[in-house]
C-alpha positions in Angstrom: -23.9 -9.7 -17.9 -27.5 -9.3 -16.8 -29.4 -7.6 -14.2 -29.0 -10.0 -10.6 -25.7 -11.4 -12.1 -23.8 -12.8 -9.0 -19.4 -11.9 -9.9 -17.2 -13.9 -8.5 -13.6 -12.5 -7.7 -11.1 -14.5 -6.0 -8.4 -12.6 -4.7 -4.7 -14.8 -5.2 -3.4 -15.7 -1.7 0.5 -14.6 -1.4 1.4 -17.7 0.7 -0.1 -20.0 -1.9 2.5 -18.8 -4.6 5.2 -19.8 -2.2 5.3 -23.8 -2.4 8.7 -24.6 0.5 10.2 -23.0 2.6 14.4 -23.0 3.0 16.4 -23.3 5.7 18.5 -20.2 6.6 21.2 -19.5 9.0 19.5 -16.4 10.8 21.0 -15.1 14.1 18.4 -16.1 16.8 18.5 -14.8 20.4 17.2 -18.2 22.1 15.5 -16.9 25.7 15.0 -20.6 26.5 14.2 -24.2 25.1 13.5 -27.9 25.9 12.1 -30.4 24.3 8.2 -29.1 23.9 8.9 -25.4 23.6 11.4 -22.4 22.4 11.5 -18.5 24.1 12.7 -16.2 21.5 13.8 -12.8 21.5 12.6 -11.3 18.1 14.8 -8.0 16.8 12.5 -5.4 15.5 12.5 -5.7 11.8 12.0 -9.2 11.2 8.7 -10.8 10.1 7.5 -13.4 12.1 6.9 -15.9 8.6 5.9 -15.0 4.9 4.0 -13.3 3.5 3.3 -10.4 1.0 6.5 -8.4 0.4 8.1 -11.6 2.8 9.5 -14.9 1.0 12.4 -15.1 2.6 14.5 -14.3 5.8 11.1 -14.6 8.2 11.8 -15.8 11.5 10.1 -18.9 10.2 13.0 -19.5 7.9 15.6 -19.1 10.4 13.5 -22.0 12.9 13.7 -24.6 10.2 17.6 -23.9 10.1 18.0 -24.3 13.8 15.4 -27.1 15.1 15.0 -30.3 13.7 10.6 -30.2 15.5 8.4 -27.9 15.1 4.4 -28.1 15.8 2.9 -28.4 12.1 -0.7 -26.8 13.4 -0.7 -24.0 11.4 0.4 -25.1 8.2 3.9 -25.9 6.4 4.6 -22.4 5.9 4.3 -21.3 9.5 6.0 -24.0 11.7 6.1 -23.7 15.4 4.3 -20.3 15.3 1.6 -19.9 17.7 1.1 -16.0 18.0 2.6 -13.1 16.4 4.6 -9.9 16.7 4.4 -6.9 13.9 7.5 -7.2 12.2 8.7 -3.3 13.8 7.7 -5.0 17.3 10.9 -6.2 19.2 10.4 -8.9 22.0 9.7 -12.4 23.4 7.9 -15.1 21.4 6.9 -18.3 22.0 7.2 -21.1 19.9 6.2 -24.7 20.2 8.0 -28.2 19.0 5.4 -30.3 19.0 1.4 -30.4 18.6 0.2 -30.8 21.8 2.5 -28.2 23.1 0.9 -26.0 20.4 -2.5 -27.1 21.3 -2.1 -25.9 25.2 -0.7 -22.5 24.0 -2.9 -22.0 21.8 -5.7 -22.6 24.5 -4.2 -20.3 27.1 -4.2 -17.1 24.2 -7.5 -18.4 23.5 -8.7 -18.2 27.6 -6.5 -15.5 28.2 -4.5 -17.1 31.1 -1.3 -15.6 29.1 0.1 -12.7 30.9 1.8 -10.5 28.5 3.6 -7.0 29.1 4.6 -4.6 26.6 6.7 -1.4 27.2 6.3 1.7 24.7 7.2 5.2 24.4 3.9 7.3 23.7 3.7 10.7 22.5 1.9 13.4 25.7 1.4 12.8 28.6 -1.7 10.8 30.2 -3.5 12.2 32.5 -4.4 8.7 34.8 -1.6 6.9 36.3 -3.0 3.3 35.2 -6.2 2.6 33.2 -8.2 0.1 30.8 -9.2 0.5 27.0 -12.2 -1.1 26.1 -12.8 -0.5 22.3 -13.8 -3.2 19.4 -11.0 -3.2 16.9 -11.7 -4.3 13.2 -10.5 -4.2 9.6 -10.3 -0.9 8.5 -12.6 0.0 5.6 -10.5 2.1 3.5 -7.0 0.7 3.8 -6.9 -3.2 4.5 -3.7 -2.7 6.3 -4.9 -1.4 8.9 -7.4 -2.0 11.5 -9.4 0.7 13.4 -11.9 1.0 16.2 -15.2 -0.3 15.2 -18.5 -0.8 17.2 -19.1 -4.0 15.0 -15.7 -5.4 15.5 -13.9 -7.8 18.0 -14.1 -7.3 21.6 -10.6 -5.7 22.7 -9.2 -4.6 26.3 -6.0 -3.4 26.7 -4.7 -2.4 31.1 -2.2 0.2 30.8 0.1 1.8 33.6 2.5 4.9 33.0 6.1 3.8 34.1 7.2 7.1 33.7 6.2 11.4 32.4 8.9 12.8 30.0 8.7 16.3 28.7 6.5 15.6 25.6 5.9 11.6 25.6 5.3 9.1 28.0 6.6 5.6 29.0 4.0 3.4 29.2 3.3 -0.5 30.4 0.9 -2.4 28.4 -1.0 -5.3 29.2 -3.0 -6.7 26.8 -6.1 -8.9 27.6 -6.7 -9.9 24.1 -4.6 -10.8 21.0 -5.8 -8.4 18.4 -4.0 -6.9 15.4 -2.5 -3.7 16.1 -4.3 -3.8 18.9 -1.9 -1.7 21.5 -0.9 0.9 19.1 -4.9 1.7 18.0 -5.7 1.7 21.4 -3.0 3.7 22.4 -3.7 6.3 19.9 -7.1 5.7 20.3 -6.7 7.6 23.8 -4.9 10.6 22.1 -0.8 9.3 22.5 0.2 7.2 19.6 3.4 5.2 19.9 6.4 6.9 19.0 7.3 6.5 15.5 4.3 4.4 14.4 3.4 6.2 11.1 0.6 3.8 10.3 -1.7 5.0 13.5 -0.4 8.6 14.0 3.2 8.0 15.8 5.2 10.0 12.9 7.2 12.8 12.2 3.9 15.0 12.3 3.6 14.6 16.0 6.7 16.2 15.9 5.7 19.3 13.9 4.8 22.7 16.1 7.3 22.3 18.5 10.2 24.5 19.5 12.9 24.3 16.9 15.4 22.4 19.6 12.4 19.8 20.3 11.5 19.4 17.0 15.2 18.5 16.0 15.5 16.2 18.8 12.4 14.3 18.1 13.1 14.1 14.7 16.9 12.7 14.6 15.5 10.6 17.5 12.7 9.2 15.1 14.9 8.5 12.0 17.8 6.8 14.3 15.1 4.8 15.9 13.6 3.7 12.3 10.9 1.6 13.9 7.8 2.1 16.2 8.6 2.5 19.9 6.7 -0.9 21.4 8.3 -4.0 22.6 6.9 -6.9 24.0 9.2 -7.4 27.7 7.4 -10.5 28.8 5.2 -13.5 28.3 3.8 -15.4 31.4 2.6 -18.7 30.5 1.8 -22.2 31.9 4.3 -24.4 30.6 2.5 -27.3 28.4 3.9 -30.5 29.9 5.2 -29.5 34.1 2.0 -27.2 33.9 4.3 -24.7 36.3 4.0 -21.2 35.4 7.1 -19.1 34.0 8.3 -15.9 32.9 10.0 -15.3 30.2 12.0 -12.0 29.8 13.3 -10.2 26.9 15.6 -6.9 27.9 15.2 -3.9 26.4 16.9 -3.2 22.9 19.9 -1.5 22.6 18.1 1.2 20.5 15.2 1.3 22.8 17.4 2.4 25.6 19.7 4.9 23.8 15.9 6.0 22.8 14.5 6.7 26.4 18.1 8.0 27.4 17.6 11.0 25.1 14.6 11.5 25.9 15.2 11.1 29.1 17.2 14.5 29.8 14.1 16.7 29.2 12.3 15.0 32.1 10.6 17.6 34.2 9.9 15.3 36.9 
């Protein structure tokens, strides 16, 4: 090596090692389909398609078992996938069938014209009834995992409303203006009331910590039954590709979501 030496590293790409993908017999809640598009219901711990630590039994895997057409726009290994939920992220995805269908959802995430809702159980209480985030999200530097608020990254606004005040925590209405990584759950803790149970950005069993002994058991049997961060996306609000009609897609409220709130619930000093 010599002085002005230009190294060259390339870093191996997990998705390259994995050359097909195989059909598997997953359980999937199917909101809605016809012949351009499907509505699904994704259970919190499933990975939308694969990835590192994810070769096999991704939603993506389970699509290929169950529909004959899927869009082919983003590569073999992610058919029918036009957006994205964190794999701890229950909720309503949509996928498309065919190209063009993928095309003209594509272009409604891109123009944001998609209306999308998200419900969550924060930690505190806010102190404004409704509000917007406006705070540039990127890569963070230290762990590539994770993304963090950065004055040279993307653009990102997030509307929230408070549903309702518990005790120590908060239930919360999100409504995200842009598509960002992480974005509600940086945002969220950005403001000072991470999402319950989201280790990654705050959410964990240290929030928990310097509370009274019978709060401090609650939270934490709450958060180990729960396993998961407390965020779920309820609805998506599109313009369908080929009627052009608008419509609302729903997904209801985990099981574990509600036995969540309900225990929370009782400490409510409303």
């Amino acid at each position: 090596m010599e002085l002005n030496d230009i190294i060259q590293i390339e870093m191996s790409n997990p998705e390259s090692n994995i050359k097909e993908l195989i059909p598997e017999d997953l359980k999937l809640d199917i909101l809605y389909e016809d012949d351009t598009i499907i509505a699904i219901n994704k259970p919190a711990g499933l990975v939308v398609h694969p990835g590192v630590n994810a070769s096999t039994g991704t939603l993506v895997h389970g699509l290929i078992h169950h529909f004959q057409n899927l869009s082919d726009v983003n590569g073999i290994l992610r058919p029918g996938i036009v957006h994205r939920l964190d794999k701890d992220t229950s909720g309503v995805m949509i996928v498309a069938k065919t190209n063009n269908a993928h095309a003209h959802l594509a272009d409604q995430f891109r123009s944001r014209t998609i209306k999308k809702e998200y419900v969550g159980v924060t930690w505190g209480i806010w102190k404004d009834d409704e509000g917007k985030i406006d705070q540039p999200l990127a890569r963070d530097k230290k762990n590539p995992t994770r993304y963090a608020i950065d004055d040279n990254g993307k653009r990102s606004f997030t509307n929230y409303k408070v549903k309702k005040r518990l005790h120590h925590s908060s239930y919360v209405s999100f409504y995200p203006l842009t598509g960002r990584t992480h974005q509600i759950r940086i945002h969220s803790a950005y403001c000072g009331h991470p999402i319950f149970g989201d280790k990654k950005y705050g959410g964990g069993s240290s929030k928990a910590r310097g509370f009274l002994p019978e709060f401090n058991s609650l939270y934490m049997k709450e958060m180990d039954r729960f396993n998961r961060h407390a965020l779920h996306a309820q609805s998506l609000d599109i313009e369908h590709p080929v009627s052009k009609e608008r419509i609302i897609f729903e997904a209801p409220l985990p099981k574990e979501f509600i036995n969540l709130l309900k225990s929370i619930d009782p400490f409510d000093e409303e």
